[in-house]
C-alpha positions as CSV (number, residue, x, y, z in Angstrom):
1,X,78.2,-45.8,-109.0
2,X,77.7,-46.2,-112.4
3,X,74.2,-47.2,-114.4
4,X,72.2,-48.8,-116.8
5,X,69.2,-49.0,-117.5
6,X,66.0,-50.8,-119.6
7,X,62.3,-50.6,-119.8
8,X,60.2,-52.7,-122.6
9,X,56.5,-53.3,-122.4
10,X,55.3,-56.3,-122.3
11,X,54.0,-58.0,-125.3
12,X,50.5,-57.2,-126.4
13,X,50.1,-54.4,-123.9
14,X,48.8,-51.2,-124.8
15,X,50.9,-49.8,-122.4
16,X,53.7,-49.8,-119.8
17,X,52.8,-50.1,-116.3
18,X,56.2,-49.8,-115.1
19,X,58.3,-46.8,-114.2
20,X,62.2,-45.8,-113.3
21,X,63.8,-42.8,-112.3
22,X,67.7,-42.5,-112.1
23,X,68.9,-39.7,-110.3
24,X,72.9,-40.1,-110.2
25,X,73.8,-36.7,-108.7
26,X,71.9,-37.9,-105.6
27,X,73.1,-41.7,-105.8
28,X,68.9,-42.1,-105.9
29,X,68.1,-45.2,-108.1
30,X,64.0,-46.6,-108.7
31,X,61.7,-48.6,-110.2
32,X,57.9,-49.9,-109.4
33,X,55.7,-51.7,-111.6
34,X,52.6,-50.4,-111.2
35,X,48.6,-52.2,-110.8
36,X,44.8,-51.2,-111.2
37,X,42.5,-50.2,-113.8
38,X,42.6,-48.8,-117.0
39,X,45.9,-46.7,-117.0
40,X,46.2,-46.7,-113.5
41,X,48.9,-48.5,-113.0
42,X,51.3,-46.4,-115.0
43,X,49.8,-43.3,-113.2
44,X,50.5,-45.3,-109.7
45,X,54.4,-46.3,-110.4
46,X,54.7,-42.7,-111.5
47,X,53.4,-41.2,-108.6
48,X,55.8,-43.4,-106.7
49,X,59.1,-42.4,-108.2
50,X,58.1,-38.8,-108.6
51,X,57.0,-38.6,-105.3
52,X,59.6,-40.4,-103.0
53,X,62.4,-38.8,-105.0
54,X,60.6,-35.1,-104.1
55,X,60.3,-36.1,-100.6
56,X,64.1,-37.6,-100.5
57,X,65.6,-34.0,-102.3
58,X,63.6,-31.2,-101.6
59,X,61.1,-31.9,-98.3
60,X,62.8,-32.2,-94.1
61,X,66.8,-32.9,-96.0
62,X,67.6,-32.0,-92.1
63,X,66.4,-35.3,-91.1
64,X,68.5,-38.4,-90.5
65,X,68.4,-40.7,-94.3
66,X,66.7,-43.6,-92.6
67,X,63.7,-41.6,-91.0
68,X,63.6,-39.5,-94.3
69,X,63.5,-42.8,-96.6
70,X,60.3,-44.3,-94.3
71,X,58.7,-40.9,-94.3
72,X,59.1,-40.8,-98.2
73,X,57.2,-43.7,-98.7
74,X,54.8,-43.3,-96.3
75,X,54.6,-39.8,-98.5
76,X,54.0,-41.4,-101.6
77,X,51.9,-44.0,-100.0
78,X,49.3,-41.4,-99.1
79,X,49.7,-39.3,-102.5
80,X,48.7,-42.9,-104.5
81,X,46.1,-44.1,-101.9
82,X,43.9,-40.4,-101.9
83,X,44.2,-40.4,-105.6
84,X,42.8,-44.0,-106.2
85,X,40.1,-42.7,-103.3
86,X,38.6,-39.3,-105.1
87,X,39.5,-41.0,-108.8
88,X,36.9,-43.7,-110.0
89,X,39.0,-44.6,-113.1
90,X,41.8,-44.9,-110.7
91,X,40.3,-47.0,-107.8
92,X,42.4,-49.6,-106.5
93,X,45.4,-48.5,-108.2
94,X,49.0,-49.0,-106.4
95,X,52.5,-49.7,-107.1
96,X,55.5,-52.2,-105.7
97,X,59.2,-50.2,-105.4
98,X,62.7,-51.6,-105.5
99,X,65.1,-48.6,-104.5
100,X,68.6,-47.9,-103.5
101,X,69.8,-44.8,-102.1
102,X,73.4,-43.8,-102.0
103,X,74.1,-41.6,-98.9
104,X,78.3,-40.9,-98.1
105,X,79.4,-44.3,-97.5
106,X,75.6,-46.1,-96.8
107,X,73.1,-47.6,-99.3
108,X,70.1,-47.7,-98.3
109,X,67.9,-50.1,-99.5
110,X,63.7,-50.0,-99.7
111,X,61.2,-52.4,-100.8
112,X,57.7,-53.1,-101.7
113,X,56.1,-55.5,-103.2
114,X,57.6,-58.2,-105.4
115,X,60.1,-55.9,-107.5
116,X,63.4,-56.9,-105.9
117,X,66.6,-56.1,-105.4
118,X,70.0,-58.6,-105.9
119,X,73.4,-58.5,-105.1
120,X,75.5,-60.5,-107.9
121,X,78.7,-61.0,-109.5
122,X,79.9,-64.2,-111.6
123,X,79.4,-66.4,-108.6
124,X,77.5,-65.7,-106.0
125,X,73.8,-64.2,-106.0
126,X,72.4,-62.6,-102.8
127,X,68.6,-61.8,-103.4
128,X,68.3,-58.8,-100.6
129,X,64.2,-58.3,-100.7
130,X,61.7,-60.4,-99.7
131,X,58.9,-60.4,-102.3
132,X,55.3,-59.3,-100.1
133,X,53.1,-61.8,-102.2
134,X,51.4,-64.9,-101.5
135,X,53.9,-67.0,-103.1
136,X,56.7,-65.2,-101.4
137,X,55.6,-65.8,-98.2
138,X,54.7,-69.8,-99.3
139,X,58.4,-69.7,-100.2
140,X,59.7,-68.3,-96.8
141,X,57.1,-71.0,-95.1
142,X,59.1,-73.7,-97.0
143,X,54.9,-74.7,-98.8
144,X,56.9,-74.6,-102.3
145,X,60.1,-75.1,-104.3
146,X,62.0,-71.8,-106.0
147,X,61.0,-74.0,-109.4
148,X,57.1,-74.3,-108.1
149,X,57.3,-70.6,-107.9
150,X,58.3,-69.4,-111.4
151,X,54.9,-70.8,-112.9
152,X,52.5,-71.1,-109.6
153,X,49.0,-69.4,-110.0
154,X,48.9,-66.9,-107.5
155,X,52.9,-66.0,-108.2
156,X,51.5,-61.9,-108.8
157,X,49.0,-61.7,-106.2
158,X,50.9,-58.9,-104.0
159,X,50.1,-58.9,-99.6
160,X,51.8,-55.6,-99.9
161,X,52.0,-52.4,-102.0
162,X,52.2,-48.5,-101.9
163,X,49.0,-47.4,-102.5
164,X,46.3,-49.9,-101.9
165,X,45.9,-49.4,-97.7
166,X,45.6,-45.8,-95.5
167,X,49.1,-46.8,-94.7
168,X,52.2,-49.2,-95.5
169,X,55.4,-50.1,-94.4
170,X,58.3,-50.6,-96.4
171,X,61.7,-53.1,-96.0
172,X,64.9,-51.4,-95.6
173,X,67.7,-52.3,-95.3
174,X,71.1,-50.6,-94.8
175,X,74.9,-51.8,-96.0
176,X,78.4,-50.7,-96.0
177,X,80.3,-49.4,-99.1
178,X,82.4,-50.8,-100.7
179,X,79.8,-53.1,-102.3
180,X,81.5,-54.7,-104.8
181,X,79.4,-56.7,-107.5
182,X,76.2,-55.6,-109.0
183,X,73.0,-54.3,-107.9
184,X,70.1,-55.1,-109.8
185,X,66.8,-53.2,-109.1
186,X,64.1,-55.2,-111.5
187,X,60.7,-56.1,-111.7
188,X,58.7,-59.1,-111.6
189,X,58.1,-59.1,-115.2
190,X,62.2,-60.4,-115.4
191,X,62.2,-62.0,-111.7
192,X,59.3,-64.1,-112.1
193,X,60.5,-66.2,-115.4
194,X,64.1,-66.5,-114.6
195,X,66.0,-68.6,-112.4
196,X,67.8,-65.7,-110.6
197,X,70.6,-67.4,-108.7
198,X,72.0,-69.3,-112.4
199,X,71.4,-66.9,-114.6
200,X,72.6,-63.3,-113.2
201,X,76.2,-65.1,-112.5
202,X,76.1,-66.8,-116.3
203,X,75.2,-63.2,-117.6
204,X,77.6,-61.3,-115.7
205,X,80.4,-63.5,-116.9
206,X,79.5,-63.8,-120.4
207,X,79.0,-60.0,-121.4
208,X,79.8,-56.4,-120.2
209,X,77.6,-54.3,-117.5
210,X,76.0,-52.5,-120.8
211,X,74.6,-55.7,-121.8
212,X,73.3,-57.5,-119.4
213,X,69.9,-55.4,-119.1
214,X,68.9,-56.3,-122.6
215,X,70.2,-59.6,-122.2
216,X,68.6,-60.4,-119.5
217,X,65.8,-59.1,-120.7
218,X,65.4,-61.4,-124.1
219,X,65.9,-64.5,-121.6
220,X,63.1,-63.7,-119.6
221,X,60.6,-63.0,-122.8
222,X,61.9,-66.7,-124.1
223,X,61.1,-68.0,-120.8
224,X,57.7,-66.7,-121.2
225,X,57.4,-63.3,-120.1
226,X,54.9,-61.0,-121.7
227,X,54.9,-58.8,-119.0
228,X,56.7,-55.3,-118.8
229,X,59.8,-55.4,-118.0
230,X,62.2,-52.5,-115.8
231,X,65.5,-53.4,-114.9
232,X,68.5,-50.9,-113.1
233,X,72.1,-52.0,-113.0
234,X,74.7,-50.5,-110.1
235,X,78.2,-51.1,-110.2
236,X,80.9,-49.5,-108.8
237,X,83.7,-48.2,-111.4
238,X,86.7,-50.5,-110.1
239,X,84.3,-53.8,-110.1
240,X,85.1,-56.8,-107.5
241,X,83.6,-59.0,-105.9
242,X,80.4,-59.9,-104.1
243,X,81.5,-60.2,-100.5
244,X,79.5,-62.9,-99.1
């Protein structure tokens, strides 16, 4: 598959809390946005990356991808958790993750949080996480409106994340190639200002897979975002599209 990529920090940070880590070669694709105290967060959604893609390349490769991918996390989980436990400055640190795995002719996809994952091309949207916040689960309940979300109060207040418990559980999911379309791994400082399912189809058909990170990107600060923002594109080299 081919890439892009795009990080920015948010406006007025000192800092950014997110992190990405592309490894092609192993069709291994991340990012997390990271939470806690003073730097913390950027050392939590390092950890994370680093962590799960040391675990998915080097540690048990004999081990079937799905078991592997859980064990990963679970990995990382502990790495984050003990180091927020022994660290004062790094107490309740943690870390969401949005990642997709290319293995032969699986994708494996593996969530955390509220970073998400979607499935686009100039028509059709398929959001393929389900955000483990407060106002994702209001959502699910049918409590509030996709428009109630974008500016509800408790829209970042996270139910899960790698890092904050002993132990965590993460989404995955599994699909057939060919998956024509786009993948977009991004976090919520993009997700949570944009209207997803109108504008990823109006960006897709307006300018080239290149683009659409930075794009996307300027939208979601006009819409109010002064958060950091971490975006990866996927796309396979002969396009198509979306099969829904």
């Amino acid at each position: 598959m081919k890439y892009a990529t795009f990080t920015v920090r948010g406006q007025g940070r000192t800092n950014n809390e997110d992190c990405l880590r592309v490894l092609p070669e192993a069709g291994l694709f991340m990012v997390a946005d990271g939470m806690g105290g003073h730097l913390a967060g950027e050392v939590a959604s390092q950890l994370a990356v680093d962590s799960i893609a040391e675990y998915l390349l080097q540690i048990a490769p004999q081990e079937p991808p799905e078991i592997r991918l859980h064990k990963a996390v679970a990995y990382a989980n502990s790495l984050i958790y003990a180091d927020s436990s022994q660290r004062e400055e790094h107490c309740n640190m943690g870390s969401t993750l949005a990642l997709v795995w290319q293995q032969g002719q699986l994708v494996y996809l593996a969530h955390i949080g509220d970073s998400r994952i979607y499935h686009f091309n100039q028509e059709h949207v398929r959001q393929l996480t389900s955000d483990h916040s407060v106002v994702g689960q209001m959502l699910r309940d049918g409590t509030i409106t996709p428009e109630e979300a974008l500016n509800h109060p408790k829209k970042n207040v996270l139910t899960r994340a790698l890092g904050v418990e002993e132990k965590v559980q993460a989404d995955v999911r599994i699909f057939q190639l060919p998956l024509p379309g786009f993948l977009l791994l991004c976090t919520d400082g993009l997700s949570s200002y944009l209207p997803m399912p109108t504008v990823l189809p109006q960006v897709a058909a307006r300018v080239s897979p290149e683009q659409m990170l930075p794009v996307l990107a300027e939208l979601a600060k006009e819409a109010g975002s002064k958060d950091d923002i971490t975006c990866v594109l996927l796309w396979q080299p002969e396009g198509g599209q979306a099969d829904e």
